[in-house]
DRENVORO-512615 format. One record per residue: z, x, y negated of N, C-alpha, C in turn; chain. Coordinates in nm, 3 decimals. Each point is the difference from the previous one (the first is absolute). Layout:
N
REC/n_c3/n_c1/n_c2/ca_c3/ca_c1/ca_c2/c_c3/c_c1/c_c2/c
REC/Z/X/Y/Z/X/Y/Z/X/Y/A
...
***
This chain:
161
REC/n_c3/n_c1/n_c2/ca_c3/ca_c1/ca_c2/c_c3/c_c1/c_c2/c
REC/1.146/-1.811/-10.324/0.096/0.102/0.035/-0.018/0.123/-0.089/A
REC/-0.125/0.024/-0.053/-0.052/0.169/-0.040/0.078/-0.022/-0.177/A
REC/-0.011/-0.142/-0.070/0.030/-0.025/-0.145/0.146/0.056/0.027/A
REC/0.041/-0.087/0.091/0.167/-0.035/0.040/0.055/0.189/-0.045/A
REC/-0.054/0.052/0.106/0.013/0.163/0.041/0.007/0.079/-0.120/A
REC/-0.119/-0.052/-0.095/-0.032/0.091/-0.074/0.136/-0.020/-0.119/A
REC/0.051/-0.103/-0.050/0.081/-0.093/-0.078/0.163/0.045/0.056/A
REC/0.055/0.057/0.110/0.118/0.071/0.072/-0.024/0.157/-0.083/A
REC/-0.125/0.050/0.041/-0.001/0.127/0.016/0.022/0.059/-0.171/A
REC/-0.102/-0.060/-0.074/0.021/0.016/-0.121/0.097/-0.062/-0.074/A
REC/0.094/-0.051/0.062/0.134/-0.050/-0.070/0.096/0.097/0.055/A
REC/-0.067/0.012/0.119/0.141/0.122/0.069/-0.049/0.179/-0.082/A
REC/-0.094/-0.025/-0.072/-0.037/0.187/-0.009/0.019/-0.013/-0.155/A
REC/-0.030/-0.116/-0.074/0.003/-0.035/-0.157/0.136/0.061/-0.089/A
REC/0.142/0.065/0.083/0.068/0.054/-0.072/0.001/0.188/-0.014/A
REC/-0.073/0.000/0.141/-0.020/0.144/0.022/-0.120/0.074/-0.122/A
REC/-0.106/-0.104/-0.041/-0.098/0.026/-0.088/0.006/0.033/-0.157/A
REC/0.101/-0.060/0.002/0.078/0.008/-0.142/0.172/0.067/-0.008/A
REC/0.056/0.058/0.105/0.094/0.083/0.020/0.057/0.138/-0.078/A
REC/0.085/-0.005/-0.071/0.048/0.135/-0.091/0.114/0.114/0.062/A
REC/-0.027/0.061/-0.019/0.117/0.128/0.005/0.148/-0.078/-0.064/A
REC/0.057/-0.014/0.016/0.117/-0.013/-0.023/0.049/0.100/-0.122/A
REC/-0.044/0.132/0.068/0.082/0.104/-0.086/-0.140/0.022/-0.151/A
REC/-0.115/-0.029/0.057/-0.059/-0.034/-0.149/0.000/-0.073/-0.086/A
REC/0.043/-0.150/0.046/0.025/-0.103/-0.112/0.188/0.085/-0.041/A
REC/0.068/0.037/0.046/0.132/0.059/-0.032/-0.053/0.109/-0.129/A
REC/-0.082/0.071/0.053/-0.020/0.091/-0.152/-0.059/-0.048/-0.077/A
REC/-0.121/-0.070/0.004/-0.087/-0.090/-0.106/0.164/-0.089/-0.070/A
REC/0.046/-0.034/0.070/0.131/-0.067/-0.102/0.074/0.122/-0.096/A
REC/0.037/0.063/0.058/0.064/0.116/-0.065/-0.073/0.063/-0.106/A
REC/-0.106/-0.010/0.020/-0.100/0.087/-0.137/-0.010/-0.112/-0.090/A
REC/0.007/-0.180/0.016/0.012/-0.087/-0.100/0.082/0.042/-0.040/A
REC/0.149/0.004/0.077/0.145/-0.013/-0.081/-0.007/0.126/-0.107/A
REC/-0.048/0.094/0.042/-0.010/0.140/-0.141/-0.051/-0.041/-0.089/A
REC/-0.169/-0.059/0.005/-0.068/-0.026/-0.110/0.066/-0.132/-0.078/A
REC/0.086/-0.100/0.066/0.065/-0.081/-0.050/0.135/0.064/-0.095/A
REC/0.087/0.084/0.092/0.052/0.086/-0.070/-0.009/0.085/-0.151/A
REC/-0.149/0.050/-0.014/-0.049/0.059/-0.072/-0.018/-0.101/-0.138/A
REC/-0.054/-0.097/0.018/-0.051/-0.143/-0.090/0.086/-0.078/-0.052/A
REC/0.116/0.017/0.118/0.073/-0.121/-0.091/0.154/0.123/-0.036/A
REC/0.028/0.054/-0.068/0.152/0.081/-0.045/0.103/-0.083/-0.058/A
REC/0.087/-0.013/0.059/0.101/-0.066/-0.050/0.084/-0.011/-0.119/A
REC/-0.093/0.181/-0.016/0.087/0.057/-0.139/-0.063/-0.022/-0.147/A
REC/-0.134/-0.081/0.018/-0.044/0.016/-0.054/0.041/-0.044/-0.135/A
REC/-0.074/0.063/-0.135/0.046/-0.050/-0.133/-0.053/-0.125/-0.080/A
REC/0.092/-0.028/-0.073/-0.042/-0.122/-0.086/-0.158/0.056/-0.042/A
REC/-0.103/-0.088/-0.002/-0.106/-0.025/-0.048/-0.083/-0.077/-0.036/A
REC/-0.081/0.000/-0.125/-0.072/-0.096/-0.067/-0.132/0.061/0.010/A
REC/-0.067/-0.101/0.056/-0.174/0.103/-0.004/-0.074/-0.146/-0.021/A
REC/-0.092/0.031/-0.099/-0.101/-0.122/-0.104/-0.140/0.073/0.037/A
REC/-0.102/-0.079/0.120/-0.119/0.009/-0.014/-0.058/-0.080/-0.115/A
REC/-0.091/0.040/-0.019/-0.125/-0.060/-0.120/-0.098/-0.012/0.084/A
REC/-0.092/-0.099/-0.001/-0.142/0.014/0.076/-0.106/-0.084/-0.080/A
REC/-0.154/-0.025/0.018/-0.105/-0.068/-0.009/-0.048/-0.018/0.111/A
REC/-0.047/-0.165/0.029/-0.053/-0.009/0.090/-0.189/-0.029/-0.096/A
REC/-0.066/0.048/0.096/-0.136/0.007/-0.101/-0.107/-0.052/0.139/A
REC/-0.052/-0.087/-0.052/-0.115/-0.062/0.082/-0.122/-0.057/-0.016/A
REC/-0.121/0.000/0.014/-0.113/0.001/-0.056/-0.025/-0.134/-0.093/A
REC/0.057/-0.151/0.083/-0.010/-0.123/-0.046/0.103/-0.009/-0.069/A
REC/0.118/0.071/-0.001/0.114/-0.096/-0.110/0.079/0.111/-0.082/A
REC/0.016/-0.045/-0.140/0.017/0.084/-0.094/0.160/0.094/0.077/A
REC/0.035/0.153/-0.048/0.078/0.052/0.055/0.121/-0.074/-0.008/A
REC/0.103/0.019/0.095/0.123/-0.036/-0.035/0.114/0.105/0.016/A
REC/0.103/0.021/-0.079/0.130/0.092/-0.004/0.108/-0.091/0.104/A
REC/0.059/0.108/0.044/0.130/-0.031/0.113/0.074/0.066/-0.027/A
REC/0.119/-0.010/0.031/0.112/0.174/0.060/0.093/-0.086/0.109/A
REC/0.069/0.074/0.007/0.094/-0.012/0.127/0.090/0.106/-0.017/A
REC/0.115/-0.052/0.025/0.149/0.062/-0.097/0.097/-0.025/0.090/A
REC/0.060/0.111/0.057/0.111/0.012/0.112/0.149/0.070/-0.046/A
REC/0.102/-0.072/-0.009/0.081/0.050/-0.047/0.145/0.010/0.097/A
REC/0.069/0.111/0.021/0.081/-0.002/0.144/0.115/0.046/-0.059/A
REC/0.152/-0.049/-0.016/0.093/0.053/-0.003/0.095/-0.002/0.088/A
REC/0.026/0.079/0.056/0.050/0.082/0.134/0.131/-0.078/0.020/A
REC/0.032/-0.076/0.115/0.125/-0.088/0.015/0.014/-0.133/-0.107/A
REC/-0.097/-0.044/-0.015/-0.028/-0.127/-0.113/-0.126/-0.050/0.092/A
REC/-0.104/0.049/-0.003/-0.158/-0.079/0.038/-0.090/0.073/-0.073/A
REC/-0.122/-0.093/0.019/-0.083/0.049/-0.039/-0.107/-0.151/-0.064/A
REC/-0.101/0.019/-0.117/-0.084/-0.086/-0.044/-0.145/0.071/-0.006/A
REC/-0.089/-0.116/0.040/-0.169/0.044/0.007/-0.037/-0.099/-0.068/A
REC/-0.111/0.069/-0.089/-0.081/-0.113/-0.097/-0.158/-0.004/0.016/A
REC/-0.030/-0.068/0.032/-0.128/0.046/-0.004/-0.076/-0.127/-0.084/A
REC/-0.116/0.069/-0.101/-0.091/-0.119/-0.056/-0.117/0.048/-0.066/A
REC/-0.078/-0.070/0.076/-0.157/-0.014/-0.041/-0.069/-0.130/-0.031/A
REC/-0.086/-0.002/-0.088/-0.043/-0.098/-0.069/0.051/-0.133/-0.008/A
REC/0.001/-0.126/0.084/0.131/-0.086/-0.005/0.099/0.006/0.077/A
REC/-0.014/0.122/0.115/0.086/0.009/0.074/0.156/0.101/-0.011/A
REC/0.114/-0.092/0.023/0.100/0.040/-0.008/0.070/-0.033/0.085/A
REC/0.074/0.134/0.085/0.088/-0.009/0.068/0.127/0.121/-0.013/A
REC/0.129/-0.111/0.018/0.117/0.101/0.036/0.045/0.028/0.097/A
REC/0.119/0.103/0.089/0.110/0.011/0.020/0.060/0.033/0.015/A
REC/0.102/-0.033/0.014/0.165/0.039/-0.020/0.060/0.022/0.125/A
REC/0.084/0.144/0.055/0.007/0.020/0.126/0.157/0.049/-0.058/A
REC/0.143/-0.093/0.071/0.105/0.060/-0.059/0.124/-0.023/0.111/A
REC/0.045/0.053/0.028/0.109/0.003/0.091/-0.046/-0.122/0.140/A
REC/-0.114/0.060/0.065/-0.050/-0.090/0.110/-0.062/-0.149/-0.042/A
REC/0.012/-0.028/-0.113/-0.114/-0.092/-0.063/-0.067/0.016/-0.056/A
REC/-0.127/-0.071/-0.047/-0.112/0.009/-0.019/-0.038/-0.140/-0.075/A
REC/-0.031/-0.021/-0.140/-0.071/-0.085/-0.078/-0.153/0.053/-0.055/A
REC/-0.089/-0.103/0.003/-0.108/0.015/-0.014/-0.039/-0.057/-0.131/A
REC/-0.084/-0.018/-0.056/-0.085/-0.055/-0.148/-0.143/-0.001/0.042/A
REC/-0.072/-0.076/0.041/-0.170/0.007/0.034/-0.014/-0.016/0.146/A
REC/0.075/0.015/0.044/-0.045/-0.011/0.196/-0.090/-0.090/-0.009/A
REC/-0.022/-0.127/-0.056/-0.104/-0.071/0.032/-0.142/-0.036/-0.068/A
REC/-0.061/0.129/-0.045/-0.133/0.056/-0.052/-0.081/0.072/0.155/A
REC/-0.087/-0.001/-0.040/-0.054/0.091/0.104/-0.052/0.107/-0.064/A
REC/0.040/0.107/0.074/-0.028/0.106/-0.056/-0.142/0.096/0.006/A
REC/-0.060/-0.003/-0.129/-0.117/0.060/0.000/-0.030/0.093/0.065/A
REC/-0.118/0.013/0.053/-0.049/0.064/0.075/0.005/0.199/-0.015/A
REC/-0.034/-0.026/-0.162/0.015/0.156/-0.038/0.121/0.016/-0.027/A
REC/0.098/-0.066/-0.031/0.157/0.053/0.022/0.005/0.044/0.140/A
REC/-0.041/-0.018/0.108/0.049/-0.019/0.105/-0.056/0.190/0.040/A
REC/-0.096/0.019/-0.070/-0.073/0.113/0.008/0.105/0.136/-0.101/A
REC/0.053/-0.044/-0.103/0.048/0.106/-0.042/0.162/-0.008/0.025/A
REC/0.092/-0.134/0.032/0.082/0.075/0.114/0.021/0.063/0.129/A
REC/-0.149/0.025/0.062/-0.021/0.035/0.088/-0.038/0.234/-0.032/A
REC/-0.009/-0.002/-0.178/0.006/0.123/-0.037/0.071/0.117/0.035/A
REC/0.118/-0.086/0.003/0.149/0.127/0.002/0.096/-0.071/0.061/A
REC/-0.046/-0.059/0.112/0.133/-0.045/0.125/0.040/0.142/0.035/A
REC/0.155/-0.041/0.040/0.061/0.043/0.133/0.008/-0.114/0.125/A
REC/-0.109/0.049/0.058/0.054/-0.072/0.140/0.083/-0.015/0.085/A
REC/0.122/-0.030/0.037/0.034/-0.016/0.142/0.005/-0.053/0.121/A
REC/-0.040/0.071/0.133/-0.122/-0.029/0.091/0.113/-0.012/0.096/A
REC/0.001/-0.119/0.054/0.095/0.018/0.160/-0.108/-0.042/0.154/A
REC/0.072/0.006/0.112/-0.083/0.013/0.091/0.035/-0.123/0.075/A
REC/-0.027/-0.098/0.059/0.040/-0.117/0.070/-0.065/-0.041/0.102/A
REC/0.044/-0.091/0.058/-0.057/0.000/0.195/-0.126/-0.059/-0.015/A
REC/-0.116/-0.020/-0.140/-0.119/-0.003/0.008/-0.073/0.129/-0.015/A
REC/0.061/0.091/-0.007/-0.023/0.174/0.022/0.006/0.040/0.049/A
REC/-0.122/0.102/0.115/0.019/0.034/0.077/-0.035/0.177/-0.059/A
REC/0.128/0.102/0.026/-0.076/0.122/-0.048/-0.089/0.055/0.140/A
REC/-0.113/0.099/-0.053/-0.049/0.061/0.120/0.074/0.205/-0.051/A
REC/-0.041/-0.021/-0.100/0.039/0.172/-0.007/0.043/0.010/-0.138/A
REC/0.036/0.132/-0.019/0.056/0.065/-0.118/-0.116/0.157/-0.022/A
REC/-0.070/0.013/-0.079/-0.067/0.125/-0.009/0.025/0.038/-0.150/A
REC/-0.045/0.157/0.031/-0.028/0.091/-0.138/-0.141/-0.012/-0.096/A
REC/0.011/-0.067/-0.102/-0.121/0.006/-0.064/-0.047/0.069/-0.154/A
REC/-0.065/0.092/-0.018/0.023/0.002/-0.180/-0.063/-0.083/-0.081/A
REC/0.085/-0.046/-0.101/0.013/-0.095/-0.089/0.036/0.087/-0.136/A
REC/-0.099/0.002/-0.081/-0.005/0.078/-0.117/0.064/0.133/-0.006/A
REC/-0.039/0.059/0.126/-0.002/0.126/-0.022/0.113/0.014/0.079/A
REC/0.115/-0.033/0.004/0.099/0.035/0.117/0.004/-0.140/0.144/A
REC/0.068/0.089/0.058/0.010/-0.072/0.134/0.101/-0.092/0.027/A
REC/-0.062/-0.151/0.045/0.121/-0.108/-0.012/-0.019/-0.039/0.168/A
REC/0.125/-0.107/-0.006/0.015/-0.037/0.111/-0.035/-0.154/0.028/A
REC/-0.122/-0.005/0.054/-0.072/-0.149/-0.009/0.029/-0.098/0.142/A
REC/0.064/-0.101/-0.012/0.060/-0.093/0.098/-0.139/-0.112/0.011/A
REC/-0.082/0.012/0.155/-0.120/-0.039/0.007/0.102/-0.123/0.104/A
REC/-0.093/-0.157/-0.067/0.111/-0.110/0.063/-0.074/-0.124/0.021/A
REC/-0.033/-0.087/0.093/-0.038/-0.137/-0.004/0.086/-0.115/-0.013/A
REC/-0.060/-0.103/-0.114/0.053/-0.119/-0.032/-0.042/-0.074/0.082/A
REC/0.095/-0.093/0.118/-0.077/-0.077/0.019/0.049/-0.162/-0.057/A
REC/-0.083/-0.107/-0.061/0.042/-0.081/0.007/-0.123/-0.134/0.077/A
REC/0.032/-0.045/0.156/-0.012/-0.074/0.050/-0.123/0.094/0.105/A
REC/-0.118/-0.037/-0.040/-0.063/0.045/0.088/-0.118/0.133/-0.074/A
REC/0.037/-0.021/-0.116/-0.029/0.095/-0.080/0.060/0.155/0.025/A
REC/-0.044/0.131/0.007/0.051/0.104/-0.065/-0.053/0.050/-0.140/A
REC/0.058/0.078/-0.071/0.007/0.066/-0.146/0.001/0.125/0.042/A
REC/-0.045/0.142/0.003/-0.002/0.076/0.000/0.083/0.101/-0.162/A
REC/0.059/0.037/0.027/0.078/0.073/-0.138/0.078/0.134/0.000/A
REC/0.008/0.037/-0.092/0.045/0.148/-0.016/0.063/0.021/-0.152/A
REC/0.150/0.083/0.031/0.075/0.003/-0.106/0.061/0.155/0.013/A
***
């Protein structure tokens, strides 16, 4: 009877434990949609930007890369990226998308220097639970940090954005 009891009670209290404000996950959305706002401009201009890189590692002689993004506004856009035998394209153009390399795997230190100069965009979904929104400084001025748990299954993630 006491397993039985215990197995009701903590199924009946298990949504209250993990429970959000309503009106905080509402602003934690709203402060995405700005910073989403902010990142992605609609207006933005035609641009061509050509990284150069070395990847340098103790066992294997250096190797050169770049990665080359080119966007013309109401046409698409093309990404190149290539390091040592690795080559990949693509081509992003009126809601399609062709690729060149999808089926390489992609090195490990590529994976590290497009990870340099992302823009992220972060959405919130019913494996998110927010708890709060606070003031924190972050290089010197004051931001607005959305403190949130992932859960997936029986796991939580603890996180902050």
């Amino acid at each position: 009877m006491r397993p039985t009891l215990f197995v009701v009670s903590l199924l009946l209290l298990s949504p209250f434990v993990f429970a959000q404000d309503v009106k905080v996950r509402q602003e934690a959305i709203q402060l995405l949609e700005r910073a989403h706002a902010a990142s992605t401009s609609p207006h933005l201009p035609n641009l061509e930007r050509v990284d150069t890189f070395r990847v340098i590692e103790p066992d294997s002689p250096a190797q050169e890369g770049s990665y080359s993004k080119v966007v013309v506004q109401g046409t698409g856009s093309r990404i190149e990226i290539n390091l040592g035998g690795y080559h990949l394209v693509n081509i992003f153009t009126h809601g399609q998308v062709a690729i060149e390399g999808a089926d390489q795997i992609v090195p490990a230190r590529l994976m590290d220097v497009c990870r340099l100069t992302p823009i992220y965009l972060v959405n919130f979904d019913g494996e998110d639970v927010i708890h709060e929104i606070v003031d924190r400084e972050v290089g010197g001025r004051v931001a607005r940090c959305i403190e949130f748990d992932t859960l997936r299954g029986e796991k939580a993630e603890n996180n902050e954005i």
